[in-house]
C-alpha positions as CSV (number, residue, x, y, z in Angstrom):
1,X,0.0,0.0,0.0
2,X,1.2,3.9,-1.0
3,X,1.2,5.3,2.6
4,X,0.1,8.8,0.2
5,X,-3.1,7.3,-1.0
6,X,-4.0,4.7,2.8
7,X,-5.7,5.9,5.0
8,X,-3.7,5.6,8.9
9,X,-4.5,8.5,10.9
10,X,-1.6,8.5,13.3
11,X,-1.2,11.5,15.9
12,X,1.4,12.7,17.9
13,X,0.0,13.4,21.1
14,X,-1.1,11.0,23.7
15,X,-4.5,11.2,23.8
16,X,-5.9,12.2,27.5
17,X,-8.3,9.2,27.9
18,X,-5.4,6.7,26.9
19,X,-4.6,4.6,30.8
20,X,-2.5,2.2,29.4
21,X,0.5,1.4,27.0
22,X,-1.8,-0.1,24.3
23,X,-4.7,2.3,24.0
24,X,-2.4,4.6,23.7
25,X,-0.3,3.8,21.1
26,X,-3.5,2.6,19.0
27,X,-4.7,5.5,19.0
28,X,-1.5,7.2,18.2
29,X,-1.1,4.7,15.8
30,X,-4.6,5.3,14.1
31,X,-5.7,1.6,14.6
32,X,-9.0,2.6,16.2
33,X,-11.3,5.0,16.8
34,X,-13.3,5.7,19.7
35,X,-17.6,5.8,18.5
36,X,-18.7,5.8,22.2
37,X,-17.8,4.6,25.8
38,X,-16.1,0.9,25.6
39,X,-16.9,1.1,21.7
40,X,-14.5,1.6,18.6
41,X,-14.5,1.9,15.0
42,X,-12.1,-0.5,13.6
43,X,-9.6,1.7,11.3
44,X,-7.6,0.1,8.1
45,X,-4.3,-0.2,10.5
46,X,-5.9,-2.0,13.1
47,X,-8.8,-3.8,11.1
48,X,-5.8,-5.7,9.2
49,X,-4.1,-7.0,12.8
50,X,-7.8,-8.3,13.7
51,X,-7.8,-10.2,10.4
52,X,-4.8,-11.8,11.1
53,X,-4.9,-12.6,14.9
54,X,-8.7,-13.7,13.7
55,X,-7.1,-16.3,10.9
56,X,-4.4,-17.6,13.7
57,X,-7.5,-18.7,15.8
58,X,-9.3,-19.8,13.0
59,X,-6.5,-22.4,11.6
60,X,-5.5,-23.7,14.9
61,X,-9.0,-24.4,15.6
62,X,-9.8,-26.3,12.3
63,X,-6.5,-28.2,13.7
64,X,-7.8,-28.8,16.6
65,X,-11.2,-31.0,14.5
66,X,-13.2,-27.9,15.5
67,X,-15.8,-27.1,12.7
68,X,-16.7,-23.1,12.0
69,X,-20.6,-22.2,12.2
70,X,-21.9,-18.4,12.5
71,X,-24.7,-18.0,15.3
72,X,-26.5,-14.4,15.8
73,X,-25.5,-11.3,17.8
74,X,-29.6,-11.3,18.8
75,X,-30.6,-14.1,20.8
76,X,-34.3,-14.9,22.4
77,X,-34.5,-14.1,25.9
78,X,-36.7,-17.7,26.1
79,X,-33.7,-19.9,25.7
80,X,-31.4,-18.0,28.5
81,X,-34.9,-18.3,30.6
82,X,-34.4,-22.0,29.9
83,X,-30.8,-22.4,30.9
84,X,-31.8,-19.6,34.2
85,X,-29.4,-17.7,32.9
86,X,-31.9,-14.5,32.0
87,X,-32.2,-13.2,35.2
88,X,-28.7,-14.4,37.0
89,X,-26.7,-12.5,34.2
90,X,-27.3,-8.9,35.5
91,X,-27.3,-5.8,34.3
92,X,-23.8,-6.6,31.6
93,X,-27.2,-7.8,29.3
94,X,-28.4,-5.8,27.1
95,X,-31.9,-6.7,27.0
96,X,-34.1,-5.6,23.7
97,X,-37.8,-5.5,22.3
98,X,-38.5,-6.3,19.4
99,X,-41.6,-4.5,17.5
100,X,-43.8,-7.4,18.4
101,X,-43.0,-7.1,21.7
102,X,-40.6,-10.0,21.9
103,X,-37.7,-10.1,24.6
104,X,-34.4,-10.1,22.9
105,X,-30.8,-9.8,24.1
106,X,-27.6,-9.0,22.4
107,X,-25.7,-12.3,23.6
108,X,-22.3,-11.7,25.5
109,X,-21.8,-15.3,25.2
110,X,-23.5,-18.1,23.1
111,X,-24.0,-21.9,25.3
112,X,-27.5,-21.5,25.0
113,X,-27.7,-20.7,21.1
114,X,-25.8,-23.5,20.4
115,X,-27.1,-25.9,23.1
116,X,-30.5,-25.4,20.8
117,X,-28.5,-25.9,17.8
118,X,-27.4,-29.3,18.9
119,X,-30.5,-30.6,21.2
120,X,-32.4,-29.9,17.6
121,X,-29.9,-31.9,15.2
122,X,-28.0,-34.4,17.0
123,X,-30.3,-37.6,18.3
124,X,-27.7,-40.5,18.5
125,X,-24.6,-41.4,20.6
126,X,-23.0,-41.9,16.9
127,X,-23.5,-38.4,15.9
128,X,-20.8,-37.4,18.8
129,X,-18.6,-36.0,20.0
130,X,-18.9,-32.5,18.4
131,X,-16.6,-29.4,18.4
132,X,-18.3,-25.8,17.3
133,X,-17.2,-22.6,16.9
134,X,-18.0,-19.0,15.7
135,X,-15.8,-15.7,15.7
136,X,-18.7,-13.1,16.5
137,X,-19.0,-9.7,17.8
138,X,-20.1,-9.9,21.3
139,X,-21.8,-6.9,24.0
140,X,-21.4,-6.8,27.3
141,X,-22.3,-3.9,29.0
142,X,-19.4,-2.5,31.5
143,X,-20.3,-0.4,33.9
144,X,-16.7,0.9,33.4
145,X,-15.7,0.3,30.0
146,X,-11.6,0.9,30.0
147,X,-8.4,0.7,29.0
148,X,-9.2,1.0,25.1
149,X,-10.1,-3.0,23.5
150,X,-9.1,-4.3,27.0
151,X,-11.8,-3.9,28.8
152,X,-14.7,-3.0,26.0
153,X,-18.2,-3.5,26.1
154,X,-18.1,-4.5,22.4
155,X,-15.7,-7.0,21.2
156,X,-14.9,-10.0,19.1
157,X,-14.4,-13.4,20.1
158,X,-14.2,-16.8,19.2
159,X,-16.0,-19.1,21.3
160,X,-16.5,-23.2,21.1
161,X,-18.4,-25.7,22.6
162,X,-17.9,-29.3,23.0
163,X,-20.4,-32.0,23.0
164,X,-20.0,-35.3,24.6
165,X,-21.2,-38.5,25.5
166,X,-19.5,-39.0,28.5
167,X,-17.0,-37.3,31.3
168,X,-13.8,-39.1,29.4
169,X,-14.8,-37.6,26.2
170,X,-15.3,-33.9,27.4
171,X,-12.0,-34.0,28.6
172,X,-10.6,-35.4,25.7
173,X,-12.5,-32.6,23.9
174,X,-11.0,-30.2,26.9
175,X,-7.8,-31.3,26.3
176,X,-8.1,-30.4,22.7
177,X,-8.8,-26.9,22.8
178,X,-5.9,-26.4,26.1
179,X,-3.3,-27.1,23.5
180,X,-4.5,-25.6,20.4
181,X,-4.1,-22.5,22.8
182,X,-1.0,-22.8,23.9
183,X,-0.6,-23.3,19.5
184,X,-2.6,-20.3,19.0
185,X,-0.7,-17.8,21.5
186,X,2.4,-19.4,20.6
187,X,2.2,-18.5,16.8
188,X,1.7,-14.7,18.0
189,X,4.8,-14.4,19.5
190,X,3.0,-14.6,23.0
191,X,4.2,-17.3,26.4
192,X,0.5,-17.6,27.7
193,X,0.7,-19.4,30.6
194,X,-2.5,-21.8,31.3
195,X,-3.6,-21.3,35.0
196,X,-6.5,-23.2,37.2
197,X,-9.4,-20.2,37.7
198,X,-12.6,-19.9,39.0
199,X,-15.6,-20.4,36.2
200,X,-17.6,-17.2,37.2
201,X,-20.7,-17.3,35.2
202,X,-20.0,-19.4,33.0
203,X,-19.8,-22.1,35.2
204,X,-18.7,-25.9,35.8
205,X,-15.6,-27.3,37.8
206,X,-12.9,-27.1,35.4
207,X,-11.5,-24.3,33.7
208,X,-8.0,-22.9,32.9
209,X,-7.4,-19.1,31.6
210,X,-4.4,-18.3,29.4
211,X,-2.5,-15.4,31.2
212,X,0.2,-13.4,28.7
213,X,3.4,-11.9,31.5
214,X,2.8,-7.6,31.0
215,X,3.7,-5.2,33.0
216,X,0.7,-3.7,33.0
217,X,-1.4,-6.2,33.6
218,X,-4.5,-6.5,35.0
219,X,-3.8,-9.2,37.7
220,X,-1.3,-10.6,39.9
221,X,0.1,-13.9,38.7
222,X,2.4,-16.4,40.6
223,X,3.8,-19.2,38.5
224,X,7.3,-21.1,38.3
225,X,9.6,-19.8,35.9
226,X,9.5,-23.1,33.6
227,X,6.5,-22.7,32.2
228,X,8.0,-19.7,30.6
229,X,11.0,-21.4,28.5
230,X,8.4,-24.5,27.0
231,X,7.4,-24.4,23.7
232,X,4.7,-26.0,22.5
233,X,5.4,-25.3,18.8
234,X,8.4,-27.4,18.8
235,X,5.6,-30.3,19.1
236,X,4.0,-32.4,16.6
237,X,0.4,-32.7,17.9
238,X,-2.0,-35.8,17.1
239,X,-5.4,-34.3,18.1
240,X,-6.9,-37.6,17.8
241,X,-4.5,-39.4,20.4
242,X,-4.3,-38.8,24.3
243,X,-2.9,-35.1,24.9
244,X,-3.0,-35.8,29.1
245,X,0.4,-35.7,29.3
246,X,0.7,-32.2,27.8
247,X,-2.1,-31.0,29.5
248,X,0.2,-32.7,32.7
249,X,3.2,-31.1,31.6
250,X,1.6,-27.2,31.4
251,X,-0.1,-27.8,34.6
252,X,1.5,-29.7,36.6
253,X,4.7,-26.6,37.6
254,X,2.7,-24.2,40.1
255,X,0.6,-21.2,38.6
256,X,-1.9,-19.0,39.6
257,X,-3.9,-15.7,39.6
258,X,-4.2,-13.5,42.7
259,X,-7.8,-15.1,43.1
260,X,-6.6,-18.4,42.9
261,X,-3.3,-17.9,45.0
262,X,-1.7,-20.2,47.4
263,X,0.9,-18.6,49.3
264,X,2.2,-21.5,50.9
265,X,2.5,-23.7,47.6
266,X,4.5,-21.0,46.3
267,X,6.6,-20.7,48.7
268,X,7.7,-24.7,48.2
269,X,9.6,-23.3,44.8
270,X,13.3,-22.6,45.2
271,X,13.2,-19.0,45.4
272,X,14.9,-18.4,42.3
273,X,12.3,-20.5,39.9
274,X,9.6,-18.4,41.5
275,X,8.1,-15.7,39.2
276,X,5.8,-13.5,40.3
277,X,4.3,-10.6,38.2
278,X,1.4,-9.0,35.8
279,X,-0.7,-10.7,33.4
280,X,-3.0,-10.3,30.7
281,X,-6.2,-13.1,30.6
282,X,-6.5,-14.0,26.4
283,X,-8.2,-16.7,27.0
284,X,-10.3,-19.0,29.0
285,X,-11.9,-22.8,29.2
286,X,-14.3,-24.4,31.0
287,X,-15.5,-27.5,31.2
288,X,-18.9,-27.9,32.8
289,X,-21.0,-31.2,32.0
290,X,-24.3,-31.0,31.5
291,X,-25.0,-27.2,33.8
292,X,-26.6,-26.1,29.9
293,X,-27.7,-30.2,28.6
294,X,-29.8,-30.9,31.1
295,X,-32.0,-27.9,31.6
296,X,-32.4,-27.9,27.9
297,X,-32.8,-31.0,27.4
298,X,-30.0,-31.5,25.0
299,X,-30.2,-35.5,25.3
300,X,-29.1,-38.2,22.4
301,X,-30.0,-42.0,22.3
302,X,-27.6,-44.1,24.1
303,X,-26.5,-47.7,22.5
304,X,-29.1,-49.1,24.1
305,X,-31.9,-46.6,23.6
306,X,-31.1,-44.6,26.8
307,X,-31.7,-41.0,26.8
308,X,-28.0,-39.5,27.8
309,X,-27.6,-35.7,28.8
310,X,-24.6,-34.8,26.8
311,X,-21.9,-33.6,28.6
312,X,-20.2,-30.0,27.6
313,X,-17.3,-27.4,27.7
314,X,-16.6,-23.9,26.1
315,X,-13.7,-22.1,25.0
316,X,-13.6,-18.4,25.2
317,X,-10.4,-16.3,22.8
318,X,-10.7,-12.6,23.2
319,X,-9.8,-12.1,19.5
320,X,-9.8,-8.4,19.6
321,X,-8.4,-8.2,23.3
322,X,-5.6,-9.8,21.8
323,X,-4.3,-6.6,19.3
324,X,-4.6,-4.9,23.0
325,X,-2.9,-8.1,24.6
326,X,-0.1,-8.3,22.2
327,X,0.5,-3.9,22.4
328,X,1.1,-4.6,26.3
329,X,3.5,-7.6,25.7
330,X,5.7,-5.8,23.0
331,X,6.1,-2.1,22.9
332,X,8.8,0.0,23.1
333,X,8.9,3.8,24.4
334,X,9.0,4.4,20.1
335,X,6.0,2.5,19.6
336,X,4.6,-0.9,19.1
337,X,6.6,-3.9,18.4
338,X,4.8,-6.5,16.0
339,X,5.9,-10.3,16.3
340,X,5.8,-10.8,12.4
341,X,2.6,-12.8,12.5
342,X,0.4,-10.3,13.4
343,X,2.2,-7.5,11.9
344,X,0.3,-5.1,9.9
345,X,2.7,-5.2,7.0
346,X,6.0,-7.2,7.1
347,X,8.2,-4.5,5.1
348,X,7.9,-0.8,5.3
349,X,9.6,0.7,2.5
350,X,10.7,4.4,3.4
351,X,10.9,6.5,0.3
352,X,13.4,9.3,1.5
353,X,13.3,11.5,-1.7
354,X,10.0,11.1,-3.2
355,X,10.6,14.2,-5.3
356,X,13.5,11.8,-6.8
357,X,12.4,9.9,-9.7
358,X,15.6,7.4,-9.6
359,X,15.1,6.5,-5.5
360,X,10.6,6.5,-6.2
361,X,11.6,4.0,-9.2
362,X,13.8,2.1,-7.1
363,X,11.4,2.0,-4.4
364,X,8.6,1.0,-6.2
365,X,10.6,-2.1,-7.5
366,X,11.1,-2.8,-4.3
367,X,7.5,-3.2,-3.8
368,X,6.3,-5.3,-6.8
369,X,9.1,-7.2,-5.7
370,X,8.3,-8.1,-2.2
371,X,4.5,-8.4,-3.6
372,X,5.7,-11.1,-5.7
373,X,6.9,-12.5,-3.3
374,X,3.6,-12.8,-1.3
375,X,5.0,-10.1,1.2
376,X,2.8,-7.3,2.2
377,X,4.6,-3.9,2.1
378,X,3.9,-0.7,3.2
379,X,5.5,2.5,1.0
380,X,6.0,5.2,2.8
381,X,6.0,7.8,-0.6
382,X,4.8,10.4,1.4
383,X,6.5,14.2,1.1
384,X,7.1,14.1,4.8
385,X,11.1,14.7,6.1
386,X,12.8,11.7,7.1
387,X,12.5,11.9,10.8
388,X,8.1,12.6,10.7
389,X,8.9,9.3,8.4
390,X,10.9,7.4,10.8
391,X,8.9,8.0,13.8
392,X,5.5,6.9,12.6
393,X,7.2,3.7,11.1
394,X,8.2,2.8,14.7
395,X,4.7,4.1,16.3
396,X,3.3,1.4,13.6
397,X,5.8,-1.3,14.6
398,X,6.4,-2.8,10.8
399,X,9.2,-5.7,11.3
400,X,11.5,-4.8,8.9
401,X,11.9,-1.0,7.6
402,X,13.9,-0.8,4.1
403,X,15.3,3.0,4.1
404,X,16.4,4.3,0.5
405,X,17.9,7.4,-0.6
406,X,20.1,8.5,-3.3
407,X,23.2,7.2,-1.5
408,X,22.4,3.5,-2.5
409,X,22.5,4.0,-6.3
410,X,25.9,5.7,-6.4
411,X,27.1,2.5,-4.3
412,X,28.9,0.5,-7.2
413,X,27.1,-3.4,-7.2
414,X,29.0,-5.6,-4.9
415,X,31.1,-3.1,-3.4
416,X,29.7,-4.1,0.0
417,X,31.9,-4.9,3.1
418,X,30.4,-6.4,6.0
419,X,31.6,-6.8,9.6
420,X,29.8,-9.3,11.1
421,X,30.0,-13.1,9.8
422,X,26.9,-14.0,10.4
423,X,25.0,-12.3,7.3
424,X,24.5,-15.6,5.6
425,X,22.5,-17.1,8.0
426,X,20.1,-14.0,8.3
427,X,20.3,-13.8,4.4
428,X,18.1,-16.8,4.5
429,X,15.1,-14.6,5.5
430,X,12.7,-14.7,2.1
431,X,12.0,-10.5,3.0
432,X,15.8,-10.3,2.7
433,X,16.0,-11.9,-0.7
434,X,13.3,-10.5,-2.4
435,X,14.9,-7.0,-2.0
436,X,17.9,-7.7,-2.7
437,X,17.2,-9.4,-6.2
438,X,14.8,-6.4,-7.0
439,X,17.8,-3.9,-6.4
440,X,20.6,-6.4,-7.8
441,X,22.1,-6.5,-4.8
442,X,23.4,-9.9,-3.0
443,X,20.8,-10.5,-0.7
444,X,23.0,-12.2,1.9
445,X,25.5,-9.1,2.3
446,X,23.2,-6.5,1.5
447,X,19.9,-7.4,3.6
448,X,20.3,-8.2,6.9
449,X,18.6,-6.1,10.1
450,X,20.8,-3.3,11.1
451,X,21.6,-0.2,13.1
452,X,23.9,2.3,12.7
453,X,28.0,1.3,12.7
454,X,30.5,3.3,14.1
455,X,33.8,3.7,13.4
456,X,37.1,2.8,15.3
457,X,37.1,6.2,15.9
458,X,33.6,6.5,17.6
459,X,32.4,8.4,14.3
460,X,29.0,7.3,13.0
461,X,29.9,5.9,9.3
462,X,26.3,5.1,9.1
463,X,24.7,3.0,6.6
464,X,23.7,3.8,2.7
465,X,20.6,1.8,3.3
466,X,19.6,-1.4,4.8
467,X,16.5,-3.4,6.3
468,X,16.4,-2.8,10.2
469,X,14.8,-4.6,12.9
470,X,13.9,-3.2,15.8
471,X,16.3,-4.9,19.0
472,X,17.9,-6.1,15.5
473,X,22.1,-7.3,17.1
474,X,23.3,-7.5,13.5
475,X,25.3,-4.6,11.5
476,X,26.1,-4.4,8.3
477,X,28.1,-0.8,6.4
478,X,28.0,-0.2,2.7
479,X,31.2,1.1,1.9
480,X,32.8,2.4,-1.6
481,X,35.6,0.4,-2.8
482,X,38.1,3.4,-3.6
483,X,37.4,4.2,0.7
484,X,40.2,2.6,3.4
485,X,38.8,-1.0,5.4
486,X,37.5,0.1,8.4
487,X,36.7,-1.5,11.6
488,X,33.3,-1.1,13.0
489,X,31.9,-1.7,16.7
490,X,28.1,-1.7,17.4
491,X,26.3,1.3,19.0
């Protein structure tokens, strides 16, 4: 995309209703805008992070044997009077009338609606087990709405629901969706760490929520410092076969929120494998047999022609808490910090001399290059100076920035000396070689992350151009051949 033509509203000043790291910067950012209290319009920026959190959650739960449906945001209020949900729920419902008079309810959670989906469809034993889910915009009306997508009353998330025959399969089902979160979280560039909690509303007597470490978390968590360093993605996973033992492995090292705190358990960790600090909830699952099946009368025909009350769970992902989640877990005091999954764009190319047809040109092969490539680019063509440029490219967060100015076509090809020997191995990256074939340069010297180089002299060479990281350790200095070898030590 031609940063001149997008539309990304960022802003310089901190906005005074901003409390916390994330709402700020997506604001400043221009990934949202606020329509009313704990509600937000969903700008190009931020809409395109949603998508891609949203497709994480979607593949790992089509992994997982979960199959997608779509239910409705309105629900009838006779189905949560069935359940005796209506009237426990409190005033977070928004409770409607329709024009015939007909109680309605814009649903902040879904077990009924699908409870009559099943009870209506499924008759048999055979027909089961069943895994469900929907991504949906959900309502729940905060008397408090804060801290930007954190705490909204509006909000997407995906939510399944398991249907069993029995208490083994439930927790097979259970099972399923605890490690296709740990998958999930993982492939953002998130350690959630799965801790025992209490069910609230939701209810049953097994549930686990997925806490991301933030120093601005909402709650106090107390965990031992290995579940930090394991990493599920280094796994192969067969859904179909007995995941207890992972499930063992996450939970079986000591964590908890404040609510669920035991001092004196904690305290039984050697002091230094004890890790106490904030966290973010993403996620949560419950398992809670037949609280939903029974008053409903969700029942299927045994194998002998019993009537069996199928047992249940549900499996809560704040999708758009997540863009918030992720802000909190990896910022800087320049702006956000993207883990490449989620990242808006991959590459941001910054055109500094758009008025120069030889470095636009250059750029814009850049572009069709990387787009060739499958990599989503943003060109920053804009008539902006370089350091309005540089600064919303780090309020963004893009991975990679590729910075080009005149300098790099006077540099004769190949006359390139790098000071670090590791450039091959980040040369491998396919971002690295698409640019460097579209400018003919040798992708494993010329494109590697980078900051600035100084000299032996503590002079700041600098660099022609490059593609830098942010936190990137690499370095890499373009120099002309005719110029004297020089030494170079990091800044």
């Amino acid at each position: 995309m031609r940063l001149s033509q997008g539309f990304i509203p960022t802003i310089k000043e901190t906005p005074n209703e901003a409390q916390i790291a994330s709402h700020r910067l997506m604001l400043r950012a221009g990934m949202i805008r606020q329509s009313s209290a704990g509600i937000y319009c969903w700008l190009p920026l931020g809409l395109r992070v949603l998508k891609k959190i949203e497709a994480i959650v979607r593949e790992e739960q089509d992994r997982a044997g979960a199959q997608e449906i779509l239910m409705p945001t309105i629900q009838p209020a006779e189905l949560w009077r069935e359940s005796g949900r209506y009237e426990d729920y409190g005033k977070e419902m928004l409770r409607i009338r329709d024009r015939h008079d007909r109680e309605m309810l814009y649903g902040p959670t879904n077990e009924e609606q699908v409870t009559e989906i099943v009870r209506a469809s499924i008759k048999s034993y055979r027909d089961l087990p069943k895994l469900l889910y929907h991504i949906q915009w959900k309502f729940r009306d905060e008397v408090r709405p804060r801290f930007g997508v954190m705490r909204g009353r509006e909000f997407l998330m995906k939510d399944a629901y398991s249907f069993d025959l029995d208490f083994a399969g439930a927790r097979h089902s259970y099972n399923k969706m605890f490690v296709a979160y740990l998958r999930t979280f993982a492939r953002m560039g998130l350690k959630a760490i799965p801790m025992r909690a209490d069910t609230g509303p939701i209810g049953g007597d097994l549930s686990h929520e997925f806490i991301v470490l933030a120093d601005t978390g909402e709650s106090a968590v107390f965990c031992h410092k290995g579940l930090v360093d394991k990493d599920i993605l280094a796994r192969k996973i067969d859904y179909d076969a007995n995941l207890q033992s992972i499930v063992n492995e996450w939970t079986s090292l000591y964590a908890a929120t404040d609510e669920m705190h035991d001092k004196a358990a904690f305290e039984k960790i050697p002091e230094g494998e004890r890790l106490a600090a904030r966290g973010i909830e993403v996620g949560h699952i419950f398992y809670f047999g037949t609280k939903y099946s029974e008053p409903m009368k969700a029942v299927v025909a045994g194998p002998g022609g019993e009537q069996i009350t199928v047992e249940m769970g549900s499996y809560g992902i704040g999708v758009s808490r997540l863009v918030g989640g992720i802000i909190e877990a990896s910022h800087d005091e320049a702006g956000i910090v993207w883990p490449e999954s989620v990242a808006p764009f991959k590459v941001a190319i910054v055109n500094l001399k758009p008025d120069d047809g030889a470095v636009s040109g250059t750029c814009q092969k850049l572009y069709d290059a990387l787009a060739a490539k499958g990599i989503e680019a943003l060109h920053d063509d804009r008539d902006l100076r370089p350091g309005a440029k540089f600064a919303d490219m780090d309020l963004i967060g893009t991975p990679w920035q590729v910075k080009v100015w005149q300098a790099l076509l006077a540099i004769p090809q190949g006359k390139v000396s790098t000071y670090r020997a590791i450039a091959g191995r980040v040369g491998n990256d396919n971002a690295s070689r698409a640019v460097g074939t579209a400018v003919g340069r040798n992708p494993i010297s010329w494109l590697i992350p980078c900051h600035r180089v100084l000299g032996s002299d503590g002079s700041l060479h600098g660099y022609h151009w490059g593609l830098e990281r942010k936190r990137a350790m690499l370095a890499v200095e373009a120099a002309r051949q005719s110029e004297r070898p020089r030494t170079s030590a990091m800044a």
